[in-house]
Backbone as XML, in Angstrom:
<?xml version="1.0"?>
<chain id="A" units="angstrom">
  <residue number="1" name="UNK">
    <atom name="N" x="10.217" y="-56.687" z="-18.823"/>
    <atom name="CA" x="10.062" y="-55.573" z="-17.889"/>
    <atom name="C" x="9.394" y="-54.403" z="-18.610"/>
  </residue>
  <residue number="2" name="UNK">
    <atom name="N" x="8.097" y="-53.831" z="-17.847"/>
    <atom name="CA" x="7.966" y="-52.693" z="-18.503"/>
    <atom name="C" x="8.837" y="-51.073" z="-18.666"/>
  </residue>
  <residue number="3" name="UNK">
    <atom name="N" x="8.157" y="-50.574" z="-19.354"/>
    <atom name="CA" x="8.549" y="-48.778" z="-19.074"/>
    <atom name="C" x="7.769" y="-48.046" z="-19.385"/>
  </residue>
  <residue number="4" name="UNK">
    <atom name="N" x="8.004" y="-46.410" z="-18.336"/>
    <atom name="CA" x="7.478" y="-45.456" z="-18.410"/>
    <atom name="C" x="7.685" y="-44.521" z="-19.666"/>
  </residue>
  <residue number="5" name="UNK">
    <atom name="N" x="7.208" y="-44.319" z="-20.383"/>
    <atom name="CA" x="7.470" y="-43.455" z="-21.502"/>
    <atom name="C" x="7.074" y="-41.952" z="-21.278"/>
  </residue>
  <residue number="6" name="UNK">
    <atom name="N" x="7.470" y="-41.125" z="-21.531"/>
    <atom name="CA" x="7.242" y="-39.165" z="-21.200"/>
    <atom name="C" x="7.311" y="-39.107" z="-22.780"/>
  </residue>
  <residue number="7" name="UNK">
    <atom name="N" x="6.361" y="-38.480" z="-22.906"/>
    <atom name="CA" x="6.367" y="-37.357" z="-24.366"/>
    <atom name="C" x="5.718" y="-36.515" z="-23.988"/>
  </residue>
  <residue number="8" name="UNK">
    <atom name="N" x="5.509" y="-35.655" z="-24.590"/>
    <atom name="CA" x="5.392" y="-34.371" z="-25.153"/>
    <atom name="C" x="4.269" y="-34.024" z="-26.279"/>
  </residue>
  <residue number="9" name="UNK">
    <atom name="N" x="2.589" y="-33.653" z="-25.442"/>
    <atom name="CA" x="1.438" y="-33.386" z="-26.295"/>
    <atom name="C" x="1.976" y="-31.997" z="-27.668"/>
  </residue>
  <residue number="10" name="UNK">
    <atom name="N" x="1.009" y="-31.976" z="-28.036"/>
    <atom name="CA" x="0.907" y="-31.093" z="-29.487"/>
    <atom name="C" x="0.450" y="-29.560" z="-29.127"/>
  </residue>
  <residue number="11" name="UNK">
    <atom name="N" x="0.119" y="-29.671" z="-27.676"/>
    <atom name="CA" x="-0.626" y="-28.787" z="-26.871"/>
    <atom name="C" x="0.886" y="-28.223" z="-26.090"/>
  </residue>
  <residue number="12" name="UNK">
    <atom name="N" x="1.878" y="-29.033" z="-26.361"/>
    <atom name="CA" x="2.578" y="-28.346" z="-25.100"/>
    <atom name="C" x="2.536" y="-29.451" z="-23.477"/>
  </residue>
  <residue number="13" name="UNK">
    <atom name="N" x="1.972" y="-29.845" z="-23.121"/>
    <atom name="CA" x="1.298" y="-30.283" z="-21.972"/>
    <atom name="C" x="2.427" y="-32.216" z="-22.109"/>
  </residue>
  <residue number="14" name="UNK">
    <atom name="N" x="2.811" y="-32.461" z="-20.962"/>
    <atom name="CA" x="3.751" y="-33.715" z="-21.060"/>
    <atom name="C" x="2.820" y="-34.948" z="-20.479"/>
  </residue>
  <residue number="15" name="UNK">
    <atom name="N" x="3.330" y="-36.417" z="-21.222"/>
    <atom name="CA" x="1.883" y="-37.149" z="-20.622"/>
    <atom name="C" x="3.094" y="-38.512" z="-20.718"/>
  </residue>
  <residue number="16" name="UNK">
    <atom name="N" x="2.762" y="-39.644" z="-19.876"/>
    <atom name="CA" x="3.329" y="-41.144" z="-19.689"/>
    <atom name="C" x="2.296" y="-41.962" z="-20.347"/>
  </residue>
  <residue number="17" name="UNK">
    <atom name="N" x="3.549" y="-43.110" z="-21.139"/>
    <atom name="CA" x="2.600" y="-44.243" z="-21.161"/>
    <atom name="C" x="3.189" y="-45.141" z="-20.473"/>
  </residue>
  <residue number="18" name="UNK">
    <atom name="N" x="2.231" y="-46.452" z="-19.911"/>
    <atom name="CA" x="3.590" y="-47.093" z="-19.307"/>
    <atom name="C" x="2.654" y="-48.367" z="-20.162"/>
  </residue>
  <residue number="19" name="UNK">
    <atom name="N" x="4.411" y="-49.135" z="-20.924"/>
    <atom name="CA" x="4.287" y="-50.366" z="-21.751"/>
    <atom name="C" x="4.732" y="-51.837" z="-21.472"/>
  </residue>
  <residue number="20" name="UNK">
    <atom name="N" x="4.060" y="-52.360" z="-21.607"/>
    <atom name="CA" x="4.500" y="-53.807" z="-21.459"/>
    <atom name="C" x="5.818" y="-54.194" z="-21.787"/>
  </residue>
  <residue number="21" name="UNK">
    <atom name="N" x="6.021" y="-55.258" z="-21.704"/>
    <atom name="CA" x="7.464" y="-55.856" z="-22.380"/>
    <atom name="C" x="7.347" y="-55.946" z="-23.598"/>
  </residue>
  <residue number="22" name="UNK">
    <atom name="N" x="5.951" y="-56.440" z="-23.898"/>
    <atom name="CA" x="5.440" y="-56.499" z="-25.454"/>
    <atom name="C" x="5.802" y="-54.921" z="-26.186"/>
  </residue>
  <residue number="23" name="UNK">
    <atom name="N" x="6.038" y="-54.016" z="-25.780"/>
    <atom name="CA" x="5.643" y="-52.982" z="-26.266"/>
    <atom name="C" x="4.041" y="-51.963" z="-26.028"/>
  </residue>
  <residue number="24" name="UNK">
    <atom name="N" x="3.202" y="-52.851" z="-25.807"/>
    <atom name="CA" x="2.039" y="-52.570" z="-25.837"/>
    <atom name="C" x="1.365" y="-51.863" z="-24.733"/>
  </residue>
  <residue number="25" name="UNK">
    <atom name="N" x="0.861" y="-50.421" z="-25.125"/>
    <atom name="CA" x="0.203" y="-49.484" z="-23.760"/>
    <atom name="C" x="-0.706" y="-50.441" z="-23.006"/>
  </residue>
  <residue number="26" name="UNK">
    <atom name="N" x="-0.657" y="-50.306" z="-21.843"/>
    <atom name="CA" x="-1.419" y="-50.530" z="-20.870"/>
    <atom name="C" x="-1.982" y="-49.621" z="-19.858"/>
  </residue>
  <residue number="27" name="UNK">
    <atom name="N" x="-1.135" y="-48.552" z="-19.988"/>
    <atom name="CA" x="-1.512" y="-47.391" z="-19.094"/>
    <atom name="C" x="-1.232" y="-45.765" z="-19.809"/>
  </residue>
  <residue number="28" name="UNK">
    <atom name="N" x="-2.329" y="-44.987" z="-19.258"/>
    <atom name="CA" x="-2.173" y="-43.988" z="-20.397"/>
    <atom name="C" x="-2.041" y="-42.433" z="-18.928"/>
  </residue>
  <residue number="29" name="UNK">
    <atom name="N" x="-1.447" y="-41.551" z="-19.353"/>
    <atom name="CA" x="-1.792" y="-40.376" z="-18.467"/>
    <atom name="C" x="-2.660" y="-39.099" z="-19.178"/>
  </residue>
  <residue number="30" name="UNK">
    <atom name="N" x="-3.055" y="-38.997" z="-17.871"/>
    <atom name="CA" x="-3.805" y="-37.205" z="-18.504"/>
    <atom name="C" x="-2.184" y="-36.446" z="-18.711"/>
  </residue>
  <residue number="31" name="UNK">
    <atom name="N" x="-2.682" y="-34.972" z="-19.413"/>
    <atom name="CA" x="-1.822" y="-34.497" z="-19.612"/>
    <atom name="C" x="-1.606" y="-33.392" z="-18.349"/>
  </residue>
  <residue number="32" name="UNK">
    <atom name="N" x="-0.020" y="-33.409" z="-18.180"/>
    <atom name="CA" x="0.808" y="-32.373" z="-17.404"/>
    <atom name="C" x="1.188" y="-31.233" z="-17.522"/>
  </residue>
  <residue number="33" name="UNK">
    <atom name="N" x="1.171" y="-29.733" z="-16.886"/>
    <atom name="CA" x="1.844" y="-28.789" z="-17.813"/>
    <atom name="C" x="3.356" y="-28.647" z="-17.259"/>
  </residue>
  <residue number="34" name="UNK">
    <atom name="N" x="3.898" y="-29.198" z="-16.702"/>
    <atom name="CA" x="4.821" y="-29.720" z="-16.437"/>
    <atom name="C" x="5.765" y="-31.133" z="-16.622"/>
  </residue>
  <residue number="35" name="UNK">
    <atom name="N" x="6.757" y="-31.353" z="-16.826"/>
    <atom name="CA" x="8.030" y="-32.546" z="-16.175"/>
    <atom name="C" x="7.717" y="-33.229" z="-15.096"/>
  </residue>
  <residue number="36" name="UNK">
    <atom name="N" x="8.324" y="-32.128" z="-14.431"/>
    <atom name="CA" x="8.512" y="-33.070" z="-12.953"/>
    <atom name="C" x="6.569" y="-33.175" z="-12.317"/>
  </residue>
  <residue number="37" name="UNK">
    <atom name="N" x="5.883" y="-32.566" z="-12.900"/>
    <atom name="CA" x="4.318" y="-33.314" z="-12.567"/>
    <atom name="C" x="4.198" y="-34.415" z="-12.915"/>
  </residue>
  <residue number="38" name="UNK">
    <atom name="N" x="4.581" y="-34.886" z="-14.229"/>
    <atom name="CA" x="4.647" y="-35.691" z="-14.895"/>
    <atom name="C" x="5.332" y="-36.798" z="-14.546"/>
  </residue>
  <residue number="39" name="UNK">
    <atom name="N" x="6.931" y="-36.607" z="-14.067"/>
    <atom name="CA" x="7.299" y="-37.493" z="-13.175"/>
    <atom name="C" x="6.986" y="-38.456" z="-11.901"/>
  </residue>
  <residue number="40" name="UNK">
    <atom name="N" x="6.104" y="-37.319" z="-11.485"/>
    <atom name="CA" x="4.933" y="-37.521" z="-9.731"/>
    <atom name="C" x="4.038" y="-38.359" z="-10.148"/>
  </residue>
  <residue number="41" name="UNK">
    <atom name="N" x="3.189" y="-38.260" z="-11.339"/>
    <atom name="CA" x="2.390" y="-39.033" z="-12.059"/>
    <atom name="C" x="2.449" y="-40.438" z="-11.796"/>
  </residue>
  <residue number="42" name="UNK">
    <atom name="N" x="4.213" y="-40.535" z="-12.550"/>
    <atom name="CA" x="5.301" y="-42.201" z="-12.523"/>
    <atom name="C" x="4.894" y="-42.709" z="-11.419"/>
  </residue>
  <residue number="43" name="UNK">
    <atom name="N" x="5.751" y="-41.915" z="-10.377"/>
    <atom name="CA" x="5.828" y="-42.463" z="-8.671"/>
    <atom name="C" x="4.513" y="-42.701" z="-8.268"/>
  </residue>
  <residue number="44" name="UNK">
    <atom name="N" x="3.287" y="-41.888" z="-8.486"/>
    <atom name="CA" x="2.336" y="-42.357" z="-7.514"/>
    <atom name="C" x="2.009" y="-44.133" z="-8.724"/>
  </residue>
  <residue number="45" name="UNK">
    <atom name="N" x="1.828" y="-43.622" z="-9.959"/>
    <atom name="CA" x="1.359" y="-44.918" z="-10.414"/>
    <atom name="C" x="2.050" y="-46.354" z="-9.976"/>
  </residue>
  <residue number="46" name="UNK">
    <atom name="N" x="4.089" y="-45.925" z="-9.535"/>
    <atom name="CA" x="4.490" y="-47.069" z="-9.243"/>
    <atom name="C" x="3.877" y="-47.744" z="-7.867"/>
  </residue>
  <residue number="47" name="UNK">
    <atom name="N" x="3.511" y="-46.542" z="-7.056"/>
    <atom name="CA" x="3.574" y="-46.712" z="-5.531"/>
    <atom name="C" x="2.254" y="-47.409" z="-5.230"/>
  </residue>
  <residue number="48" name="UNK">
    <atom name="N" x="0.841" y="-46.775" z="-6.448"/>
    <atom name="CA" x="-0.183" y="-47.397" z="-5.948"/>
    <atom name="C" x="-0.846" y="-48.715" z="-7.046"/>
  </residue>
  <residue number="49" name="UNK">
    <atom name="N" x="0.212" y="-48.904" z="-7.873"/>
    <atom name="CA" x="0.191" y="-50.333" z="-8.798"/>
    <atom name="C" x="-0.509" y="-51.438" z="-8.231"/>
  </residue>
  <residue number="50" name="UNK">
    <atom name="N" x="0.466" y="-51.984" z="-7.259"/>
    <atom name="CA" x="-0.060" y="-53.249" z="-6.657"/>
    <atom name="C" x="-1.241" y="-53.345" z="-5.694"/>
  </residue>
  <residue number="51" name="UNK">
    <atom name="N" x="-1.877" y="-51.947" z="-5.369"/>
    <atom name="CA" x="-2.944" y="-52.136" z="-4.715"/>
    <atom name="C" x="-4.546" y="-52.349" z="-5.212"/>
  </residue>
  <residue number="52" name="UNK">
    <atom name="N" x="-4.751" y="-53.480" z="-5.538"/>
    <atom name="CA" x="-6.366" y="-53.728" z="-6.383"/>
    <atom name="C" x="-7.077" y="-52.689" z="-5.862"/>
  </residue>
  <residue number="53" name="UNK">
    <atom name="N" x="-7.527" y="-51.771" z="-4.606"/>
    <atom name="CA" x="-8.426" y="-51.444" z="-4.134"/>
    <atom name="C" x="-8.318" y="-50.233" z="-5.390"/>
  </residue>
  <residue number="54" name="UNK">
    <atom name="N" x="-7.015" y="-49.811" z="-5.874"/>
    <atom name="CA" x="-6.795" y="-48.309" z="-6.533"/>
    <atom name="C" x="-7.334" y="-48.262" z="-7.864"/>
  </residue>
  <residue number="55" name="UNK">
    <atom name="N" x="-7.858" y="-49.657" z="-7.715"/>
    <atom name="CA" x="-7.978" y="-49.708" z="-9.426"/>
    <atom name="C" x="-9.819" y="-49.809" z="-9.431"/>
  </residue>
  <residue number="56" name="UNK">
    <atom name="N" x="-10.575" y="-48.815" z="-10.384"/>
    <atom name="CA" x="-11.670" y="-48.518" z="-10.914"/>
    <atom name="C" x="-12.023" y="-49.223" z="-11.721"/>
  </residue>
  <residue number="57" name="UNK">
    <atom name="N" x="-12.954" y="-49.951" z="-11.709"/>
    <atom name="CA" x="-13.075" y="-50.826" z="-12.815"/>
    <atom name="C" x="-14.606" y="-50.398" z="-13.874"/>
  </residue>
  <residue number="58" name="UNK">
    <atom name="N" x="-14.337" y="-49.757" z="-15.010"/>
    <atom name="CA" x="-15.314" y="-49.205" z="-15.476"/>
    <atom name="C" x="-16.027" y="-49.894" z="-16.721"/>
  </residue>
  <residue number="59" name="UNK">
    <atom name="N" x="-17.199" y="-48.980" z="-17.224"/>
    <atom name="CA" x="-17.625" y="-49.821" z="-18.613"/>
    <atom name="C" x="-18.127" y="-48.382" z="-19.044"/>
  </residue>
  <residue number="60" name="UNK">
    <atom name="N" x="-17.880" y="-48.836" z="-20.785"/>
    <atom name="CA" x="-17.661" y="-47.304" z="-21.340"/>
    <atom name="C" x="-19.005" y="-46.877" z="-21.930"/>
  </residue>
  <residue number="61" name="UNK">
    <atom name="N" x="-19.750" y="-46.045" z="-22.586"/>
    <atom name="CA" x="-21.014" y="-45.828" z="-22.973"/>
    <atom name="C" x="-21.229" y="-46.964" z="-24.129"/>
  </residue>
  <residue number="62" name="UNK">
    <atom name="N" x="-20.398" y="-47.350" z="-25.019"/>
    <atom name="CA" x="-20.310" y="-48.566" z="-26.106"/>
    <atom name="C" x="-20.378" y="-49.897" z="-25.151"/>
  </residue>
  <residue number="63" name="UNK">
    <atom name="N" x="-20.064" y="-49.824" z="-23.799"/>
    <atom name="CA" x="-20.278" y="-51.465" z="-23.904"/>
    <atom name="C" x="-18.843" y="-51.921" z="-22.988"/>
  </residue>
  <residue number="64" name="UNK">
    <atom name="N" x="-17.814" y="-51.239" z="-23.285"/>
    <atom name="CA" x="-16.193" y="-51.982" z="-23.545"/>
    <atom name="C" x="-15.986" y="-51.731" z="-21.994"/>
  </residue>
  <residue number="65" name="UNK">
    <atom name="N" x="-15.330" y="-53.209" z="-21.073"/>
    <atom name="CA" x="-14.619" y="-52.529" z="-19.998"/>
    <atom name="C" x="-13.510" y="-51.852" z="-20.090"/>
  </residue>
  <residue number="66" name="UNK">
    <atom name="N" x="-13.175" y="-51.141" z="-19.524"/>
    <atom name="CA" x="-11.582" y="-49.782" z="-18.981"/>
    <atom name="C" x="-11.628" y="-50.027" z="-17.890"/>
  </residue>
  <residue number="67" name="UNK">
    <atom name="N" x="-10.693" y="-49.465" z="-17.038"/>
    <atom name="CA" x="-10.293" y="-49.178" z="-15.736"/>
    <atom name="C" x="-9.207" y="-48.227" z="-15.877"/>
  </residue>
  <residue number="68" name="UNK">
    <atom name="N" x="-9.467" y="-47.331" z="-14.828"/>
    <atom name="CA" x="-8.619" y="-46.026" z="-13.873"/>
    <atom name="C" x="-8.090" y="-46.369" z="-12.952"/>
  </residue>
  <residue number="69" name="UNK">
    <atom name="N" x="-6.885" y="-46.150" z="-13.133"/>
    <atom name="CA" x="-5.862" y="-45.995" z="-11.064"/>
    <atom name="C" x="-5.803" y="-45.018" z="-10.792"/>
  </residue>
  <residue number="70" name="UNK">
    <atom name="N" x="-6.313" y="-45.546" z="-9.505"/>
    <atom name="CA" x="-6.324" y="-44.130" z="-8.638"/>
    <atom name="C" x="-5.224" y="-43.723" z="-7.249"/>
  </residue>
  <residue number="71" name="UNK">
    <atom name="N" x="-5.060" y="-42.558" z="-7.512"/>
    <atom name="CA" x="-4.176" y="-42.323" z="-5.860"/>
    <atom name="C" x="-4.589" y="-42.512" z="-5.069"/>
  </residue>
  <residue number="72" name="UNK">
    <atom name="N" x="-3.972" y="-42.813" z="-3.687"/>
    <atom name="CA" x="-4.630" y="-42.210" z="-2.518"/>
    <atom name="C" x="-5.641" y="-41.497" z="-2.255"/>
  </residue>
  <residue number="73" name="UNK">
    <atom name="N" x="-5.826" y="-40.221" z="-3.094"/>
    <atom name="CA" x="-6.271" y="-39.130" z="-2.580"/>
    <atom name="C" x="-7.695" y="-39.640" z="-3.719"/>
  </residue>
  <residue number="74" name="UNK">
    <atom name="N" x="-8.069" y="-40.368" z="-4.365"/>
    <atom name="CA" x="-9.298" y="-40.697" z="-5.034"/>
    <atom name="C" x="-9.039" y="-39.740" z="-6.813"/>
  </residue>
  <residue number="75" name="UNK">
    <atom name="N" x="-7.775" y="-39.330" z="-7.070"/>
    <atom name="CA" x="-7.636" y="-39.113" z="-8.264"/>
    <atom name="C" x="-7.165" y="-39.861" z="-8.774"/>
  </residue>
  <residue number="76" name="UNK">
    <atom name="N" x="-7.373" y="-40.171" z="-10.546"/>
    <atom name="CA" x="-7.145" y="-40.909" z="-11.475"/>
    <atom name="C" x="-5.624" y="-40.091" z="-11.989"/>
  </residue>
  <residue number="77" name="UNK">
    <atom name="N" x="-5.078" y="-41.508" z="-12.003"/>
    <atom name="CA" x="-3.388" y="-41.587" z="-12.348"/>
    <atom name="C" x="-3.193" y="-41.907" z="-14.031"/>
  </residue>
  <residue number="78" name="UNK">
    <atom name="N" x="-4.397" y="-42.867" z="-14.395"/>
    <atom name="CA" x="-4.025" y="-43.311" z="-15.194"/>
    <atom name="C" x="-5.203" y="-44.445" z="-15.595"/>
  </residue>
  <residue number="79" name="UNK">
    <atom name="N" x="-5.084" y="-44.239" z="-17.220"/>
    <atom name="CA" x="-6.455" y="-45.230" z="-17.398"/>
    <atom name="C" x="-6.010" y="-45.491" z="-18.679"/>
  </residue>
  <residue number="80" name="UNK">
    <atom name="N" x="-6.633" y="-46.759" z="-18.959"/>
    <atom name="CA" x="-6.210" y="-48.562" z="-19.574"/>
    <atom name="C" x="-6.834" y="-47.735" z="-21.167"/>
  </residue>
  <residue number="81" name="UNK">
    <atom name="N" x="-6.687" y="-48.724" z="-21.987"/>
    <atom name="CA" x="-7.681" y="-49.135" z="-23.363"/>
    <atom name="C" x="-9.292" y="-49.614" z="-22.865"/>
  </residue>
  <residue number="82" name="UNK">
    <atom name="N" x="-9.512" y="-49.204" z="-23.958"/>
    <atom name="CA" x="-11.053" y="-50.344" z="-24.004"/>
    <atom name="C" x="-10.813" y="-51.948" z="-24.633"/>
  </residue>
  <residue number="83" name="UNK">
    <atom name="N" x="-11.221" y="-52.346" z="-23.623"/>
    <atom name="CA" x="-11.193" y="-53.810" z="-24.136"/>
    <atom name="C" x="-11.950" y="-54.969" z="-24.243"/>
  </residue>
  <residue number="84" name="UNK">
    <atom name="N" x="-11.947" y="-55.835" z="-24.951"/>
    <atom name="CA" x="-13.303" y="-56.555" z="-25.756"/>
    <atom name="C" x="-14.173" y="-57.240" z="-24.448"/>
  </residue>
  <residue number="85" name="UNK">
    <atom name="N" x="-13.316" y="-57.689" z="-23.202"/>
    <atom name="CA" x="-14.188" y="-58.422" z="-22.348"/>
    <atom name="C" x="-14.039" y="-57.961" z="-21.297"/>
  </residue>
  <residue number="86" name="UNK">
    <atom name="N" x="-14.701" y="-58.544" z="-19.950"/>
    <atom name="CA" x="-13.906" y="-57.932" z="-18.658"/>
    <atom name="C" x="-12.617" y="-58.803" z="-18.694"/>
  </residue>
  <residue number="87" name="UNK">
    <atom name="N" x="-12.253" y="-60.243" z="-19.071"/>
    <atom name="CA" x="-11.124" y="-60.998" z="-18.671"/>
    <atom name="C" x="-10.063" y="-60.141" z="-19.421"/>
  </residue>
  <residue number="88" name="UNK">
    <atom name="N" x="-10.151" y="-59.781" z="-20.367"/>
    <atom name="CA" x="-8.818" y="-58.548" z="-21.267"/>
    <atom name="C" x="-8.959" y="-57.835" z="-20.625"/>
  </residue>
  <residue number="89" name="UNK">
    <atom name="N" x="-9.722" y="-57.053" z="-19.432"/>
    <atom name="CA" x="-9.526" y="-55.806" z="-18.799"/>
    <atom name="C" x="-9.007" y="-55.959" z="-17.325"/>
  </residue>
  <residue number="90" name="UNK">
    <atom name="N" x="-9.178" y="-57.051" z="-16.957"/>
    <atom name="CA" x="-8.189" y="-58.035" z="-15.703"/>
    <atom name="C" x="-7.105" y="-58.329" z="-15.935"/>
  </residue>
  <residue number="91" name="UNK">
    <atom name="N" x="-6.685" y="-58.738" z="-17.096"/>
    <atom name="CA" x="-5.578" y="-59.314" z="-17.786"/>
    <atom name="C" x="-4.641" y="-57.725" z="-17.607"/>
  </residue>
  <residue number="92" name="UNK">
    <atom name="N" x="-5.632" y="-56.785" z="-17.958"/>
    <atom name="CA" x="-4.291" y="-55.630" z="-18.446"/>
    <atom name="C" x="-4.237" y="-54.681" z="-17.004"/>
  </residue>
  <residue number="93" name="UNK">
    <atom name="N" x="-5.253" y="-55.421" z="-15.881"/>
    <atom name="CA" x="-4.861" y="-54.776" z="-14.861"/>
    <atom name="C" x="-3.592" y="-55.682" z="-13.895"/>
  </residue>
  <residue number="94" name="UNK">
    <atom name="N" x="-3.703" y="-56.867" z="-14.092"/>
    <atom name="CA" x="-2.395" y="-57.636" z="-13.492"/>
    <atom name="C" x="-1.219" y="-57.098" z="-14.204"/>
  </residue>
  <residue number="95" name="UNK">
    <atom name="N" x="-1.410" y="-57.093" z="-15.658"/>
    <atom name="CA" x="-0.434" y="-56.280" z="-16.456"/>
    <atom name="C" x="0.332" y="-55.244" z="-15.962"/>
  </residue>
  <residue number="96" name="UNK">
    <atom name="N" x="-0.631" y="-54.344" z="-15.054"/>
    <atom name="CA" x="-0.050" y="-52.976" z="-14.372"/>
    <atom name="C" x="0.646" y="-53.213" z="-13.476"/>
  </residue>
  <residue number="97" name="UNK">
    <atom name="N" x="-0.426" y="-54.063" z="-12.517"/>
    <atom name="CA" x="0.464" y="-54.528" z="-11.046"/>
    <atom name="C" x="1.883" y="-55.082" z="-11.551"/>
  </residue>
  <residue number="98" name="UNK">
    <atom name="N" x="1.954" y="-56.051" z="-12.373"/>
    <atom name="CA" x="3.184" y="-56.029" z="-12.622"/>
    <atom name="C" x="4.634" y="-55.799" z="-13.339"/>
  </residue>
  <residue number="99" name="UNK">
    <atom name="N" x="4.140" y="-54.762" z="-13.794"/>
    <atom name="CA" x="5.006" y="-53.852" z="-14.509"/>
    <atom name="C" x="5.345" y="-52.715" z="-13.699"/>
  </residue>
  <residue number="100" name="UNK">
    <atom name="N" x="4.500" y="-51.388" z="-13.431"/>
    <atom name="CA" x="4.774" y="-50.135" z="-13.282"/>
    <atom name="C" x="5.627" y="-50.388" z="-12.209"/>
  </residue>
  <residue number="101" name="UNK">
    <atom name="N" x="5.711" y="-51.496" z="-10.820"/>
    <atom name="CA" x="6.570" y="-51.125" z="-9.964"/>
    <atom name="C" x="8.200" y="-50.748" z="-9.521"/>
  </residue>
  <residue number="102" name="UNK">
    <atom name="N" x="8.366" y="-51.869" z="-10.933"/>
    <atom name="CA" x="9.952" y="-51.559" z="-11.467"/>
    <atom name="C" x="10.380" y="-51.145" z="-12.492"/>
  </residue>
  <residue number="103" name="UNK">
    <atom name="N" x="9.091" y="-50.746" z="-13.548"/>
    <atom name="CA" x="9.375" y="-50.440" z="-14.237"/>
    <atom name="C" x="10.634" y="-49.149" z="-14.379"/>
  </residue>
  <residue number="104" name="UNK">
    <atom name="N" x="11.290" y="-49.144" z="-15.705"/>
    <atom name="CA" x="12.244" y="-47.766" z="-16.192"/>
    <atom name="C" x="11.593" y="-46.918" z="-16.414"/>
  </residue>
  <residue number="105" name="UNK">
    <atom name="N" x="11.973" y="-45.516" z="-16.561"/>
    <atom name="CA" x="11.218" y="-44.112" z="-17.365"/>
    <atom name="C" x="12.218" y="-44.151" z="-18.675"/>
  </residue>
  <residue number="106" name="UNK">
    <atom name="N" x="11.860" y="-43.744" z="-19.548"/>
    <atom name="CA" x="12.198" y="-43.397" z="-20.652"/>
    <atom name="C" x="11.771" y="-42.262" z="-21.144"/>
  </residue>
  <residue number="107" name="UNK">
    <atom name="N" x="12.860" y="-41.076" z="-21.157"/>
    <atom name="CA" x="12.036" y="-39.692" z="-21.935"/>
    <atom name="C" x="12.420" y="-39.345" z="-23.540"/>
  </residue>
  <residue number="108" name="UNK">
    <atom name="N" x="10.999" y="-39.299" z="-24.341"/>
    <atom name="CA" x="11.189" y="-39.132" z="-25.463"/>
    <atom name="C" x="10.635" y="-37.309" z="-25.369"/>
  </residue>
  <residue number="109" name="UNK">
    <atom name="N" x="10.273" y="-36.620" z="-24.140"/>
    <atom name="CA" x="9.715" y="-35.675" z="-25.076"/>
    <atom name="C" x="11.136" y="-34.402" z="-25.239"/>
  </residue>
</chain>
């Protein structure tokens, strides 16, 4: 099962990762100047996880695919690693779908 992780930038500003079972990020947040923004962050990422349409599927100026989830509203929730192929960047988007929806929060900051 995954989890949501909360810390606490160097800036002040609070940000989620959400990790595999492995341990391993799959999802990263912009930063919050708030908690409970930060929390909203969680919920929309759990709420719009399983929907493929939310997910952006990008390629970076080097080459590498990424992908962004997006809300409803066409903002980015949250965006992946760079990764060596598109199949590792599919791989870590099923990854999302099936993690963030049940995933736990965990606050370290």
């Amino acid at each position: 099962m995954g989890k949501f992780v909360i810390s606490k930038r160097k800036n002040g500003e609070y940000q989620f990762n959400l990790k595999a079972s492995n341990g391993q990020v799959i999802l990263g947040s912009e930063g919050y100047t708030t908690k409970s923004a930060c929390e909203n962050g969680i919920d929309s990422v759990k709420k719009n996880a399983p929907d493929d349409d939310r997910y952006d599927r990008k390629e970076s100026s080097t080459g590498k695919p990424y992908f962004n989830l997006k809300a409803g509203n066409g903002q980015i929730i949250g965006s992946s690693e760079m990764y060596e192929s598109v199949a590792a960047r599919e791989n870590g988007i099923e990854s999302v779908k099936k993690n963030a929806p049940e995933a736990s929060v965990e606050d370290e900051s």
